[in-house]
N, C-alpha and C positions, 0 to 999 in steps of 0.2 A: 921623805916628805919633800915635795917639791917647795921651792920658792918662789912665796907668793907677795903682791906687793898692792898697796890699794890705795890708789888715788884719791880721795876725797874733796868734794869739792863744791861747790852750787853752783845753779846753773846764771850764767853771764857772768859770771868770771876769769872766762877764756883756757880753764882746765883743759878742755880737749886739743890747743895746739901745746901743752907741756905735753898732752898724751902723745902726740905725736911727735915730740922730741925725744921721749922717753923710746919712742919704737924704732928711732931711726937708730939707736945702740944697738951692736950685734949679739947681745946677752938678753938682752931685755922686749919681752913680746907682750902687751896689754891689748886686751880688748874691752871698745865701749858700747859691751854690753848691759850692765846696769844690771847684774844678775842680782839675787836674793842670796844673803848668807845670812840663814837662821839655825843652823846645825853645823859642825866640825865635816859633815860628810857633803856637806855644800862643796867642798874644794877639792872633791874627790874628779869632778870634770873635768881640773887643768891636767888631773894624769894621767889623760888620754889624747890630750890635745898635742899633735904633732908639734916642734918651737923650729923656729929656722934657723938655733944654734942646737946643735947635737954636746950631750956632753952634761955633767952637774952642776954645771957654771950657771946653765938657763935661769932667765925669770922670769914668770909668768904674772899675771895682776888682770885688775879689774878698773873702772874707771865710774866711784859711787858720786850720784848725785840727789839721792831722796834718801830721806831718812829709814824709811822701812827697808832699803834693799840690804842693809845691816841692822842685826840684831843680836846677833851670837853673840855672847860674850867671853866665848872661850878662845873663837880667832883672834883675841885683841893679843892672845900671847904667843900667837902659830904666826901671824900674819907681819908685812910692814906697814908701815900705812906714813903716804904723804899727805898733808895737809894746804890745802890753797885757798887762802879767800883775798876777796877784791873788794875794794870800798862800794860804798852803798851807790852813787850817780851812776856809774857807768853798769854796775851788776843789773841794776833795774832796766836801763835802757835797754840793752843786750838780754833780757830776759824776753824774747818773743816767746817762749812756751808757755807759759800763765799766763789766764787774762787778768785785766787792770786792775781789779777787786779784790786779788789774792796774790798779785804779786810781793805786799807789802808782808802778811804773813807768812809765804814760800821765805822770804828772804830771812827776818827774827828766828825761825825756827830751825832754820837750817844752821844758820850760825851759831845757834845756841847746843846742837845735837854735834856739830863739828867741835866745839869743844868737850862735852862730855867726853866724847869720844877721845880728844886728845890726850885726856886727863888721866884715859885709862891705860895709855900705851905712851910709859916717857919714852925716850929717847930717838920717838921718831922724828921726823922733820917736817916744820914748819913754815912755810910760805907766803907771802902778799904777792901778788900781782905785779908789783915794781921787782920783787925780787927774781924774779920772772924773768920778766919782760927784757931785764937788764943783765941776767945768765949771774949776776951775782948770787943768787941760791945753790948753781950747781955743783959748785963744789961739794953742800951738805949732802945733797942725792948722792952724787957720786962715791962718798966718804961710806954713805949708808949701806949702798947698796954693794959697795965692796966692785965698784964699775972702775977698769982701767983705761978702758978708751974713753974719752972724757964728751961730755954732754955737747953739743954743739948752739951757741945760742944763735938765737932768732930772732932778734929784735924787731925785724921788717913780720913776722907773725902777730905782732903786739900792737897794732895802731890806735891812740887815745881817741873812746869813743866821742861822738859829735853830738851824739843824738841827743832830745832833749824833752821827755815823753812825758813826766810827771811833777806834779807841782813840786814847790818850794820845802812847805811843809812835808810834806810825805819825807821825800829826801831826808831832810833833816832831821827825822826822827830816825830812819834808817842808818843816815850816819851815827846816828848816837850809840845805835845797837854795833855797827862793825868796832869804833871806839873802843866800845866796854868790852868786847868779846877781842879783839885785837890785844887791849892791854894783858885780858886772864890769857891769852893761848902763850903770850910772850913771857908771861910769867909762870909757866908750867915747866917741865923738867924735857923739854923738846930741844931739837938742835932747827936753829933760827939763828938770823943776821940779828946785831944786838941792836936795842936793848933786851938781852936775854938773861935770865939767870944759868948759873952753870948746873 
């Protein structure tokens, strides 16, 4: 069985430059493809797919941003899975794929499937946006994924958004929800910058 590893994430909260930090490792090949894993033979395609390291070290991943593209629940035990979310102001701004009527429900529901999800695989790792952005997370990836050349951070990838697209309220209801799903992911059995439990 190869090693596999899945990003998790929604969309505007700048997941895809960790994807690409994750790819600049000479072990580690992700594609953001956004496939469906609804069966155990869903991950039968990464054992075809040539990696640009040779060798059992390779890892291969995914880069998930809707809820439906996972479902199985048997990869929760085959798979890794990193988890990243970003507070509610900038996730919204940065969300140019949903228009303005549904951005607010894309965002409540995603964060609420991203912890299910976490809930159901401890010991993976756990991320915000600051931990990111700031390379203080990479030690947990690196620890996880058993990575010897070390992550490179990018801070100049992470610039705080500007932009300023939806009212007051919206927001702040949005922040409510990162909040409460922020405090349950920190208090799950995940490896996270603390406040964590062990």
């Amino acid at each position: 069985m190869k090693r596999i590893v899945f990003l998790i994430s929604h969309v505007g909260s700048d997941s895809d430059k960790l994807l690409q930090i994750l790819n600049e490792n000479s072990r580690v090949q992700m594609s953001n493809a956004g496939g469906y894993y609804d069966h155990p033979k869903d991950l039968d395609h990464f054992s075809v797919q040539p990696h640009k390291m040779d060798g059992t070290a390779a890892i291969y991943g995914d880069h998930l941003l809707y809820n439906v593209n996972f479902s199985c629940e048997a990869l929760h035990s085959i798979g890794k899975f990193i988890y990243l979310i970003r507070e509610a102001k900038p996730s919204l701004n940065e969300n140019s794929v949903h228009p303005k009527k549904s951005v607010e429900n894309y965002y409540r529901f995603r964060l609420r499937r991203i912890y299910e999800m976490a809930s159901k695989t401890p010991g993976a790792v756990f991320l915000t946006w600051d931990d990111v952005r700031n390379g203080k997370g990479f030690p947990l990836i690196e620890d996880y994924l058993g990575l010897k050349e070390p992550l490179i951070t990018r801070e100049d990838l992470f610039p705080k958004s500007i932009k300023d697209h939806y009212s007051f309220d919206l927001v702040e209801r949005c922040q409510d929800v990162y909040e409460k799903y922020l405090y349950r992911l920190r208090n799950l059995k995940l490896n996270c910058l603390s406040p964590c439990h062990p």
